[in-house]
C-alpha positions, 0 to 999 in steps of 0.5 A: 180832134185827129193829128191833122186837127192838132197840127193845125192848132199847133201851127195856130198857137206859134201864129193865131194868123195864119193864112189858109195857104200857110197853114196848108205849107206848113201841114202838108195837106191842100188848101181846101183841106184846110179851110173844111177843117178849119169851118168845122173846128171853129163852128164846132167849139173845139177852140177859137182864136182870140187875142189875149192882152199881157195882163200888166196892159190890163192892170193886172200884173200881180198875179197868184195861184191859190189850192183850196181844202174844201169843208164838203163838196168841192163843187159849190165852193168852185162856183163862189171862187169863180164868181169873185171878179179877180179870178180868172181860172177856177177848177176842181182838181183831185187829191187834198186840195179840191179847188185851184184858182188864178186871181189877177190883180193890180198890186199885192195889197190888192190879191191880200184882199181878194184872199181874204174874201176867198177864205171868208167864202162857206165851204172853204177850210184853207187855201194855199197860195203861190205868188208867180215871180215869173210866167215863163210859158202861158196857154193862152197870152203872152209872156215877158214885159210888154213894151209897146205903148197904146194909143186910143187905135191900138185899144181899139184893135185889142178890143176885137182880136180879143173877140175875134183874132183872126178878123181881116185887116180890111175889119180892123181898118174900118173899125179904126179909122186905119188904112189896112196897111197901118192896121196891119203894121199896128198888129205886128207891133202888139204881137212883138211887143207881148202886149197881145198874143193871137191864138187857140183857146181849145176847149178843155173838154178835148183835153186832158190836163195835170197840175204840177208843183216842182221842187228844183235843185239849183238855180229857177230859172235853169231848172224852168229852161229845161222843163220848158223844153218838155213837149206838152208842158203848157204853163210854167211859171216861177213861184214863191210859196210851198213849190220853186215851178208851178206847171200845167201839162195837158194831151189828148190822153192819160196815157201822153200825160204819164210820159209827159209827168215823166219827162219833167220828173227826169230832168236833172234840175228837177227835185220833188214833184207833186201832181193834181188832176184837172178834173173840172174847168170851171172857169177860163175868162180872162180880163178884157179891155172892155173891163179894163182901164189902159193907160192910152200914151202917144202912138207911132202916127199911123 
């Protein structure tokens, strides 16, 4: 992707929404421009746009990031982790620890037993596990509490933005039952209420990206304020475990990845830092209504 490409899944990723004619205001290129690149992008691979629904609406609210030791190749274990259901992200990573993992799961109780499956797994020697207090920043969904409640329609509209978040209005009233004019309304309820965020999920073969576990001094949560505010930082939540933060940094090359490593380091909250490089993106699939159970509550009559 060029700088034009990554403006436009800039301006994506604040409204996965965006009109053509938006995008082409906000850019600063024409229309036409916009629709050619926005075909090619898409037909491409180099990302889509989906909506992802809060894991808390999935029943799935606890959620732990797990570093593996591995006894031999990393490959074989990354490709057992990955197959447990609970798992939503696996990749290969350098240094010690030779696997990383997010497990998602209803309750603590629930992630103890996945654990425990995970170390039975052959080849795994020790994982490491770090329980998030808070997402704060997410790739991919949204963050927060999610406040709106669904009815079998709000279901029914998370279950295609999930496949496609740019479908059109007219698409989502028919599959609803809704006028688009409702369907609409019922959007922009879900996206304020954090209960779905509409955006680029970009292919990770066109970026590069750097695990970081942070030391802070002080308080978290300022410490998290100000390594939020870092350009390139992608994910950040507060944890519980061997680091205070646990944050994702990723750009198009080494080189944007060192300044932004850089950037967090020098931030005056911020202690010890250690780093891992994503070397391999096993897997990226997160939790979909189709495999969840939403509890459905009254909705607003729409």
């Amino acid at each position: 992707m060029d700088d034009i490409d990554r403006t436009l899944v800039a301006l994506l990723s604040r409204d996965g929404r965006m009109s053509h004619r938006e995008l082409a205001t906000a850019a600063g290129i024409t229309r036409a421009t916009v629709a050619a690149r926005m075909r090619r992008l898409l037909g491409s691979g180099a990302f889509t746009v989906q909506g992802v629904v809060h894991p808390s609406v999935l029943g799935r609210g606890t959620i732990c990031y797990t570093r593996i030791e591995v006894d031999g190749a990393a490959a074989p274990v990354a490709a057992a982790v990955a197959a447990l259901p609970e798992v939503v992200y696996v990749s290969i990573t350098t240094g010690r620890f030779a696997v990383a993992a997010e497990i998602r799961s209803g309750s603590g109780d629930a992630v103890d037993a996945v654990l425990a499956r995970l170390r039975n797994l052959p080849g795994v020697a020790r994982a490491e596990t770090l329980a998030y207090r808070e997402v704060i920043r997410d790739a991919a969904g949204p963050v927060g509490e999610a406040t709106a409640q669904l009815d079998a329609a709000d279901v029914a509209l998370l279950q295609i933005l999930e496949g496609d978040g740019r479908a059109s209005y007219v698409r989502l009233a028919a599959a609803t039952g809704l006028s688009a004019a409702a369907a609409r309304r019922r959007v922009l309820r879900l996206v304020e209420g954090s209960v779905v965020r509409i955006g680029p999920i970009v292919s990770r073969g066109s970026e590069h990206a750097v695990g970081m576990g942070i030391h802070v001094r002080g308080a978290a949560r300022d410490a998290a304020r100000d390594v939020a505010a870092v350009a390139g930082v992608s994910f950040l939540a507060r944890t519980v475990g061997s680091f205070d933060l646990l944050a994702t940094v990723r750009g198009p090359s080494a080189a944007t990845l060192a300044e932004t490593v850089d950037a967090v380091r020098t931030q005056p909250a911020v202690g010890g830092v250690e780093t891992w490089s994503h070397l391999r993106f096993v897997k990226e699939s997160y939790a979909s209504l189709g495999a969840a159970e939403p509890a459905p509550a009254p909705g607003d009559g729409d």
